[in-house]
N, C-alpha and C positions, 0 to 999 in steps of 0.2 A: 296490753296494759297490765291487767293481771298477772301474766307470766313474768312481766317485768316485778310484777310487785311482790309476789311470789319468792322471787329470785332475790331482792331484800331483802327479805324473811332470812333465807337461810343467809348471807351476810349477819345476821344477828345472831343468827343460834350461839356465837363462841360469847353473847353476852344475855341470852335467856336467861342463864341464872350464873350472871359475870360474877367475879369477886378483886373488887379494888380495894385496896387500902385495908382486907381483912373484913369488907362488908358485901356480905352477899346480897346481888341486885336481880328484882323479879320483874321480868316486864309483862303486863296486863294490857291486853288491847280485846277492846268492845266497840257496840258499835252506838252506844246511845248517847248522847249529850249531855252536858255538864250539870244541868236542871235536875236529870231525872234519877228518881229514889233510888234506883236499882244504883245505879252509878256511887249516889253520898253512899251507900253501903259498901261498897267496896273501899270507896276513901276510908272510911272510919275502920274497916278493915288495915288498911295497909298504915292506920297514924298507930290501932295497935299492934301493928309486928313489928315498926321502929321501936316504941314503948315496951315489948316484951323484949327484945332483945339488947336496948339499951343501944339503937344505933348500929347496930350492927347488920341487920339484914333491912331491907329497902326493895317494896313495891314501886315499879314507875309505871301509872299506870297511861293508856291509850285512848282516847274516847272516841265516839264522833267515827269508826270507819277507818281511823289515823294510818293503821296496819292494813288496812282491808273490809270487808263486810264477813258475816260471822264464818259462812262455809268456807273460808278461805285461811282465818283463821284457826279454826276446828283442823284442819288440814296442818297448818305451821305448826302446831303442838304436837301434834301424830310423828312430825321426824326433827322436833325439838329445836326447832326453828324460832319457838315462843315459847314462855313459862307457863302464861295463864290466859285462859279469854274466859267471858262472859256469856254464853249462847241462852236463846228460847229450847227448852226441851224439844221443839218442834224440829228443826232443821236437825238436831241430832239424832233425828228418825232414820237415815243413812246411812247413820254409824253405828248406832246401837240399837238391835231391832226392839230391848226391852222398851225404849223410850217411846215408842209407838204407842204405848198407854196413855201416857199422859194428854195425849192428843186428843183423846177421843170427847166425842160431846158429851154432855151432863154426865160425869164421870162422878163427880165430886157433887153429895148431899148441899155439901156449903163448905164455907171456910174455916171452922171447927174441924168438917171432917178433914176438909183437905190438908190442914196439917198434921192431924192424927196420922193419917196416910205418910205425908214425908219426913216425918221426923221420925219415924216409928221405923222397925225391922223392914216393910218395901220399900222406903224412900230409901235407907243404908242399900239395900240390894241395888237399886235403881243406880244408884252413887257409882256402886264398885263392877257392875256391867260392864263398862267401856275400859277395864284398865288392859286387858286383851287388848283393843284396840289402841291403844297408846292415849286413852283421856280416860283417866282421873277425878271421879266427881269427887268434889269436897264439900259443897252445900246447895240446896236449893233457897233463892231464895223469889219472895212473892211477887209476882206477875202481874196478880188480879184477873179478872172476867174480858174474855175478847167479844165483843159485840161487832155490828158493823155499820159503818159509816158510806154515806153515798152522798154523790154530790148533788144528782137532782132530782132522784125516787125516793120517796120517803117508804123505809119496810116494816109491813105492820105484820106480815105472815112470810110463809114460803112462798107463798105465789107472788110475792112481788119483788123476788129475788129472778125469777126467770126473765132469763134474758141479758143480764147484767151482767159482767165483768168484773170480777171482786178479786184483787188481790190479796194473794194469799200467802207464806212463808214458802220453803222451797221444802214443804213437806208431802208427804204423798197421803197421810192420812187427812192435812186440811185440807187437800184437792179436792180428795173422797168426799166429805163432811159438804162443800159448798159445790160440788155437782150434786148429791144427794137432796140439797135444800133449793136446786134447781137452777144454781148459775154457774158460772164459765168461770173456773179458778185460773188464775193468771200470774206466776213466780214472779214478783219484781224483787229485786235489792232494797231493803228499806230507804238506804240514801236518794236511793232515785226515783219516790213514791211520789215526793210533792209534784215535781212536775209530771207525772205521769196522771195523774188527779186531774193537772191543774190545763193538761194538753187532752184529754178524753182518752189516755192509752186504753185507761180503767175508770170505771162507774164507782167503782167504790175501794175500800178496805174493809180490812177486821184487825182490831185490837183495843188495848185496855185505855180508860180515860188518862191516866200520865202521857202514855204513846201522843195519843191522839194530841193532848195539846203541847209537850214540849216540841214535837214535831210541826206546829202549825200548820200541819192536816185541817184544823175547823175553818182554815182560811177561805178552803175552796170548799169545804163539803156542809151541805144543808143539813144534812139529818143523822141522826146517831140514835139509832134500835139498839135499847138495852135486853137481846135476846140472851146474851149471857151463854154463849152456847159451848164455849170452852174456858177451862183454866188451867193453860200450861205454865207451867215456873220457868225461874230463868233459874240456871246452874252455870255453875263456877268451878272451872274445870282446870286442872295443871295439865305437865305434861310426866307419867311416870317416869319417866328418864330423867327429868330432871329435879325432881319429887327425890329419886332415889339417891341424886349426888347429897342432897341436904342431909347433917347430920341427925339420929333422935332428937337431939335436944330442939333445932330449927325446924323439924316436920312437928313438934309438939307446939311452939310457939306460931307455927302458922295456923295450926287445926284451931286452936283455941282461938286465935285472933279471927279466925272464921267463923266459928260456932258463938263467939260475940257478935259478930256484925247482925248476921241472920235476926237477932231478937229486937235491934238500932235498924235494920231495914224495916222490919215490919210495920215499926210504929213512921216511919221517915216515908212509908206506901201509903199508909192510910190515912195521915195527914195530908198528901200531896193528891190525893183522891180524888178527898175531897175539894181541895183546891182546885183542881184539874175541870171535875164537872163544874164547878163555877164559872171560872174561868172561858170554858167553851162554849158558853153560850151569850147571845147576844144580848147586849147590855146597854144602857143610859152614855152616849160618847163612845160607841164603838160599834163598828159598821158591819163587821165581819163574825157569824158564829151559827153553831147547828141549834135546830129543834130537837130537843129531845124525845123522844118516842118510848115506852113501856109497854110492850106487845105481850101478849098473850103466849109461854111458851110452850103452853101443849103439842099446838102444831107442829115446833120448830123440833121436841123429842120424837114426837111422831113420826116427821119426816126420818131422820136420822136412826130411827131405831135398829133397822133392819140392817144395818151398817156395822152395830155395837152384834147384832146376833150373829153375824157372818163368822168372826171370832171366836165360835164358838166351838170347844174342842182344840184348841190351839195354845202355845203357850201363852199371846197376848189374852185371848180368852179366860183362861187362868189364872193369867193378873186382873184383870175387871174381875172377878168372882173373888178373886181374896180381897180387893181394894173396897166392894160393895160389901163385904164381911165385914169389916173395921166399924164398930161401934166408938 
């Protein structure tokens, strides 16, 4: 099925970044749903590259999987098969060994720091790593905190991760992080999470409160540990091949209509957050939602620590010491 779906992809390439009627067309495929923050930033992205350019260039974007799930399309840009996708920093650990920072647990003081960090001189490094690789970063934008959710252990420590099944991104440093905290990391495809919840593949997830409820994950799972134990971004990635057909004028009209969205995402994350933890919890006329939990996370650095010191003397190493430098 994938290869079949794959093999679409490149059917598309002669229209990644088509040009009809004198209007150049960028096609975006992600994997989140029409709900979620990450997504209206992107729209409000692509309503102004129509607006800056007066019509003339034109984001279509993909949502929901539409193209595929993220490694698949990460891959379609690489041989310009797609304009643009969406990914977690996390699965772009494969691609680009810098990204393997962003992965790490309690990385980031807070969210002050953390965008000091990607708006500043390492986030631009971060951005422009993978254009070797044929991806393009053009912005991060915010993610929020991944906790983990489980359907019938409620986690108040690391010890009551062992034994559990957590689903994890197809990243090698979340594998790390949640065998570390003593469970059994498990790659699923985000599309194929619910029922895999909802049939016992897997005990639990990890991800941020949007996740959790436009996905209706809190359908099946009881409990949601705010351990807060990472905060990857999501990045928005072209393809430099087809980055480089666009004229100055059109690579200036899209950076700009990106470097607006990022500030319309922020505040479109932290209103929908909030929303989100409400939301997910059980209510007066509704049957289904988690307990929330606020555990203790000493434990949870503790455990992981030795994980973050491994690094040590290494390039990624080296990025943790400049990123914990950033006042």
């Amino acid at each position: 099925m994938r290869r079949w779906l794959l093999f679409g992809m490149v059917v598309l390439a002669c229209q990644g970044c088509a040009k009809k009627s004198d209007v150049v067309v960028l096609k975006l495929a992600h994997g989140l749903n029409t709900e979620h923050p990450v997504h209206k930033g992107m729209v409000f992205m692509a309503e102004k590259v129509a607006e800056k350019s007066g019509g003339k260039m034109r984001i279509d974007i993909y949502p929901s999987e539409q193209l595929g799930p993220e490694k698949e399309c990460i891959e379609a840009l690489q041989f310009g098969a797609l304009a643009m996708t969406k990914t977690s920093s996390s699965p772009m650990e494969g691609f680009v060994e810098e990204m393997k920072v962003l992965g790490l647990p309690y990385l980031f003081r807070d969210k002050e720091h953390y965008w000091k960090v990607l708006s500043g001189p390492i986030g631009k490094e971060l951005l422009a790593a993978g254009e070797k690789k044929g991806l393009k970063g053009l912005c991060f934008y915010d993610a929020g905190a991944r906790s983990f959710y489980t359907v019938n252990k409620p986690v108040n420590s690391p010890a009551d991760l062992k034994g559990l099944k957590i689903r994890v991104q197809k990243s090698p440093i979340a594998m790390d992080m949640v065998k570390a905290l003593g469970a059994s990391p498990t790659p699923i495809d985000y599309g194929e999470l619910y029922t895999s919840l909802q049939q016992g593949v897997v005990d639990g997830a990890e991800n941020n409160a949007p996740s959790l409820y436009t996905s209706r994950h809190y359908e099946v799972c009881k409990y949601y540990s705010l351990d807060e134990h990472t905060m990857p971004p999501d990045v928005l990635l072209i393809s430099p091949a087809i980055w480089n057909r666009l004229t100055a004028e059109q690579q200036k009209i899209l950076q700009e209509a990106v470097d607006e969205s990022v500030e319309y995402q922020k505040q479109q994350w932290a209103e929908f957050e909030k929303l989100s933890m409400l939301e997910v919890q059980p209510k007066e006329g509704k049957a289904v939602g988690v307990q929330i939990i606020h555990p203790d996370k000493q434990p949870f650095r503790d455990a992981v620590k030795p994980m973050l010191e491994s690094f040590a003397g290494t390039k990624i190493g080296d990025l943790v010491r400049r990123i914990q430098e950033v006042q």
